[in-house]
N, C-alpha and C positions, 0 to 999 in steps of 0.2 A: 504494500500500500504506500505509494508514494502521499505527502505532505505539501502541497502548494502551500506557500505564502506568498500573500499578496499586501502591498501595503498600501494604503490610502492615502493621498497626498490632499490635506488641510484647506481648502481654499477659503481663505474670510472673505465677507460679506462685504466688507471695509476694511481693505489691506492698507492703510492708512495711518485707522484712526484705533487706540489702545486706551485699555483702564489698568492701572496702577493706585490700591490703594495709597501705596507713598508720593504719588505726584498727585498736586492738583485736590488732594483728598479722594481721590478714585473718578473725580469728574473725565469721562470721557476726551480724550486729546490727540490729537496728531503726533502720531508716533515719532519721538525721538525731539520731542519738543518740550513745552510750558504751554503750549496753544492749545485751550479747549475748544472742544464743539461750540460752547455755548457762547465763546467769543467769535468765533467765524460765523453766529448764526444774528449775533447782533450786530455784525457790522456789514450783513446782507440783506438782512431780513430789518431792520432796524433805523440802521444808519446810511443804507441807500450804494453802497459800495458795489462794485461789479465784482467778480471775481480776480480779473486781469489787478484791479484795486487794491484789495487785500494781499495780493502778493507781492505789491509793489507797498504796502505800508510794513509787510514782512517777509523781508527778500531772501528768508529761508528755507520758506516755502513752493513749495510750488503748485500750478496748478492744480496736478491731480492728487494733492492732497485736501488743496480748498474744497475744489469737489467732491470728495469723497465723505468731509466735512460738514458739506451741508446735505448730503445722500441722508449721511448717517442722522443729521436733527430734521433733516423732512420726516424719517423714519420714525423719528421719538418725539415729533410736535407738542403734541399735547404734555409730556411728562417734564420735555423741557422749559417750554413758553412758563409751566406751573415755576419754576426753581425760578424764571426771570421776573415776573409778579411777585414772588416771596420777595428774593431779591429787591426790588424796588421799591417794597413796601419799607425793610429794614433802613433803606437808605433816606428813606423819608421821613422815617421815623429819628435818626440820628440827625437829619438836616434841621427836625422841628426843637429839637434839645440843645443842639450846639450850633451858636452863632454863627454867622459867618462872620472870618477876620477880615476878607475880600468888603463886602460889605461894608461892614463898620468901617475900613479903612476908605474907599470911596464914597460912602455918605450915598 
């Protein structure tokens, strides 16, 4: 009785884009970076950026990584847009408590 082995070669979804609890705190990112999803998806979705754009604000990137970036938060809309709402609530919540020195210094 002969034993084939065959082995299976991995293909992700998003060859891209990696979770690392130690980076980012596990937020989804472009592999081999600090770039989260969640920031390619707000300077797309958000901020009005092209893709060509965002690689040229981060010229470490490259294309087929932006895109796989934003593949990967079309995928997870809802879960993420949730984190960016939380998000801006926290930030508004700290805007209402602490002054602004900007502000107070321009009157």
């Amino acid at each position: 009785m002969s034993t084939q082995r065959t082995s299976r070669i991995k293909h992700s979804k998003h060859p891209y884009i990696s979770i690392n609890l130690g980076i980012c705190g596990g937020s989804p990112i472009i592999s081999g970076t600090r770039i989260r999803v969640i920031d390619i998806a707000i300077e797309y979705d958000r901020l009005g950026l092209t893709p060509d754009q965002i690689v040229d604000a981060h010229p470490h990137l490259n294309l087929e990584s932006v895109h796989d970036a934003l593949s990967y938060y079309y995928e997870n809309r809802n879960s993420i847009d949730k984190i960016i709402r939380e998000k801006k609530k926290v930030v508004k919540r700290i805007a209402q408590k602490t002054p602004s020195i900007l502000k107070e210094t321009i009157g």
